[in-house]
N, C-alpha and C positions, 0 to 999 in steps of 0.2 A: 424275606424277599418281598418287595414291596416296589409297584410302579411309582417314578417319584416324573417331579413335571415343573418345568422353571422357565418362568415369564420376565422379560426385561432385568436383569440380575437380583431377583428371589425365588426361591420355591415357594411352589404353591399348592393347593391342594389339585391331583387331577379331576378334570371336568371344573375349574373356575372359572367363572365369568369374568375373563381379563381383558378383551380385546374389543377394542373403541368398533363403532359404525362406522365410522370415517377413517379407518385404516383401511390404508390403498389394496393391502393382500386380500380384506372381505370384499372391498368393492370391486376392483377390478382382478386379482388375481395375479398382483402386482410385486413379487415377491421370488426368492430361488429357497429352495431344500438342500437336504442331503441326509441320507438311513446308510448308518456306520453298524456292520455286525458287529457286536460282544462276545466271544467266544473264549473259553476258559477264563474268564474276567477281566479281560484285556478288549479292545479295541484293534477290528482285523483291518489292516492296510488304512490306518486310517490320513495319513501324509496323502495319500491318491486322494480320498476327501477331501478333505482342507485345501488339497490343491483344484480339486473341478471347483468347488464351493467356490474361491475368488476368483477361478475367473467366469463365472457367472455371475459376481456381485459386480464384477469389472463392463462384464458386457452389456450390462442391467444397468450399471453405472448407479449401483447402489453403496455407499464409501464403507471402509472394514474398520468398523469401532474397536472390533476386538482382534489383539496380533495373535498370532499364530500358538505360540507357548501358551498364551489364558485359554485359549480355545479347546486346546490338549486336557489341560488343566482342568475345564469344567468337564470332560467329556469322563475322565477321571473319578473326578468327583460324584458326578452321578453313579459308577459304579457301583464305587465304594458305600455311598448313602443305601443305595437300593439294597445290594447285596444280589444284585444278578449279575449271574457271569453268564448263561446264554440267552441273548437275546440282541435288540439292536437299540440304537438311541436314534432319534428323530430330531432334524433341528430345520428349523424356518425361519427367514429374515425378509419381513418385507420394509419397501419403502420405509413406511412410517404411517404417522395419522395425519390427515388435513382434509378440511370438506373438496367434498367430492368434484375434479373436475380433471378430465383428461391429461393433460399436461399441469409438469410439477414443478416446484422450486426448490431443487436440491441442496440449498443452503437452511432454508426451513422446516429441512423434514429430517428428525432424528428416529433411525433403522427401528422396529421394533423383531425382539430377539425372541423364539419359541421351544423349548427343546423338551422330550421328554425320553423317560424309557422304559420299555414294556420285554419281557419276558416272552420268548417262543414256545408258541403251548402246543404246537401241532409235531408230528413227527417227522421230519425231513429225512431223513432217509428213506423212507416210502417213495419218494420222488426218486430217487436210482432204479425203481420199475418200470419207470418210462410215463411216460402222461397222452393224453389227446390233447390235440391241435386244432383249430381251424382256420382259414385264409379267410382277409381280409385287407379291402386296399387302405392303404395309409395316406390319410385326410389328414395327418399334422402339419404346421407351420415350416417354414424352410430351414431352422433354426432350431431343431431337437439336442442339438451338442450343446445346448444352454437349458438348467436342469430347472428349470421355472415352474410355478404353483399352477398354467394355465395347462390341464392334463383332458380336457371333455374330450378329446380324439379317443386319447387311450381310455380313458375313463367306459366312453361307449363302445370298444371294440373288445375291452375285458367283459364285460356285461354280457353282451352279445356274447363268447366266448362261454361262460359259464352258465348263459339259459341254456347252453347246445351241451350242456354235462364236459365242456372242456376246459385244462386247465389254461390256458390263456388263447392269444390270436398268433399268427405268421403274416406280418405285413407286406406289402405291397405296392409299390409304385410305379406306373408307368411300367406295370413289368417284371420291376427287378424287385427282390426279397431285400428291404432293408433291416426291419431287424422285427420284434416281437412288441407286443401292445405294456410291457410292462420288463420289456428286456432285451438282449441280444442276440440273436441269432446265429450258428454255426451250418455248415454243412460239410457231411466227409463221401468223397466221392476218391475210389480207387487207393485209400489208404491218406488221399490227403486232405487239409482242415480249409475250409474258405470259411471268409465272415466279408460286409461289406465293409467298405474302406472306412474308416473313421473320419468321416466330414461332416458337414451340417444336417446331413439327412439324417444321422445317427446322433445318440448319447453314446458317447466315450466311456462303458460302464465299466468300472474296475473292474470285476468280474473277467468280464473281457479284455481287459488290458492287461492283468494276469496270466487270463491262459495262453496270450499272444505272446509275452512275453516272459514268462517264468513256466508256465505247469508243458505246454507243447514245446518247448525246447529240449528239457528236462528229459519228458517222457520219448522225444527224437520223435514227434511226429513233424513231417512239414509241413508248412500253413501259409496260405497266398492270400491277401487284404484285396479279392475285387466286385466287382458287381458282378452276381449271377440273377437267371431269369427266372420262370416260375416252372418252365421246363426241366432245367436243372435239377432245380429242389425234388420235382419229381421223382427226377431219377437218381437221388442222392442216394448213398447206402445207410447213413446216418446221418439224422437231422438232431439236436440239440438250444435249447434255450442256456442264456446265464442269467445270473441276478446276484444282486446281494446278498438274500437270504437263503434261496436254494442252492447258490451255486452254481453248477452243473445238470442239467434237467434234462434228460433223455426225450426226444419224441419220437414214440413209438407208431404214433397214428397221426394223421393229414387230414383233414376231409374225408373220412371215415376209411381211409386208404390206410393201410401200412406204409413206415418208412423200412427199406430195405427188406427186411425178410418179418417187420413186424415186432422184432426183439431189440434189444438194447444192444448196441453195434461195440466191436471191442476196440475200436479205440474213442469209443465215449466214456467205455469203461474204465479203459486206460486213463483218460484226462481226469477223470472224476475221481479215480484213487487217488492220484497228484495233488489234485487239488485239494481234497479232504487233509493229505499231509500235510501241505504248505498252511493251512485251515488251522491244523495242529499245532505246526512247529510258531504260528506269528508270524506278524508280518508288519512294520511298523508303518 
């Protein structure tokens, strides 16, 4: 098993010194992502990828060198070279390279392509214990449903989050819980699931688009897409994060407050066995 790492169509060694000064994603952070799980040697949900991924090269108006099947293809390939099955791939496309100046010339600038993949060393099931939280307002751009390289909001409210011994933040705007510093946001109040709407104030995270659509149907919980306040959350019975990598993440604590009774609420528990199955069986 072995992390492997591929710059503009080669492998390279990781940690090589590939990437110009004058690419737009170093200087400005000019560029979109996307972290695809590996699980049993496969690639989970990764069509939901490949589909945010264009339409963020779209909205970025960065052009897709690569179609859709090479894209599989490579992501494939990395598997197979590494020889991990759990873990995730990382891939980034900025701009391109040209000296440095605000506005660009999209017929001059060919995409620079970054991908690698690395092994999960930590134990994620530990996270079904539940974690700590803490609130903080959200200072991102209006424009979060576009998965882009410019992260310092999140960047600084995960930080803050983990000097305070917590596993991440609970954002905040104007009031309402949009979603989390490195994730999604759930709330279950009297048996049923709220998250906020999927608009630009949010990332449209698989995860999330999952549980809305496949693991909470499944499991017969009902689930309503609106904005709630910070009242609300309060009095939530169970609160939960999602993401890529953990999935389903319980929060147990708030600003040093329990959610609900301070335990892991059942039908957090409920969503989270669902989705470990769905985790299981694939998911193309």
């Amino acid at each position: 098993m072995k992390e492997l790492t591929y710059f503009n169509g080669e492998f390279v060694e990781p940690g090589a010194k590939c990437v110009s000064l004058d690419d737009r994603g170093y200087c400005f952070g000019d560029g979109v992502y996307e972290v695809t799980r590996v699980f049993n040697g496969r690639c989970f949900a990764f069509s939901y990828h490949q589909d945010r991924l264009y339409r963020s090269m779209r909205f970025m108006d960065i052009p897709v060198k690569m179609p859709p099947e090479d894209l599989q293809e490579l992501h494939e390939i990395m598997i197979e070279q590494s020889g991990i099955t759990d873990g995730y791939i990382y891939l980034q496309i900025t701009r391109g390279v040209e000296p440095r100046h605000h506005a660009y010339d999209r017929a001059k600038l060919e995409p620079t392509m970054y991908m690698y993949i690395r092994p999960i060393k930590e134990d994620l099931s530990k996270l079904g214990d539940g974690v700590k939280a803490i609130s903080l307002p959200d200072e991102r751009w209006h424009h979060v449903d576009i998965k882009t390289l410019n992260l310092i909001p999140n960047i600084l409210a995960q930080t803050k989050a983990e000097k305070k011994f917590a596993y991440s933040a609970v954002l905040f705007r104007d009031g309402i819980c949009t979603e989390g510093a490195t994730s999604n946001v759930f709330a279950v109040k009297d048996g049923i699931l709220y998250t906020h709407p999927a608009d630009e104030l949010i990332l449209k995270g698989i995860t999330r688009q999952l549980v809305v659509t496949r693991v909470a149907p499944t499991a017969g919980v009902s689930l309503i897409e609106k904005e709630f306040d910070r009242e609300f959350v309060d009095n939530a019975d169970e609160l939960f994060f999602t993401d890529t990598i953990g999935g389903i993440i319980p929060i147990i604590k708030l600003d040093r407050q329990p959610v609900g009774n301070g335990n892991v609420g059942p039908v957090t528990m409920k969503l989270r066995d669902g989705y470990e199955k769905l985790l299981a069986e694939g998911l193309a």
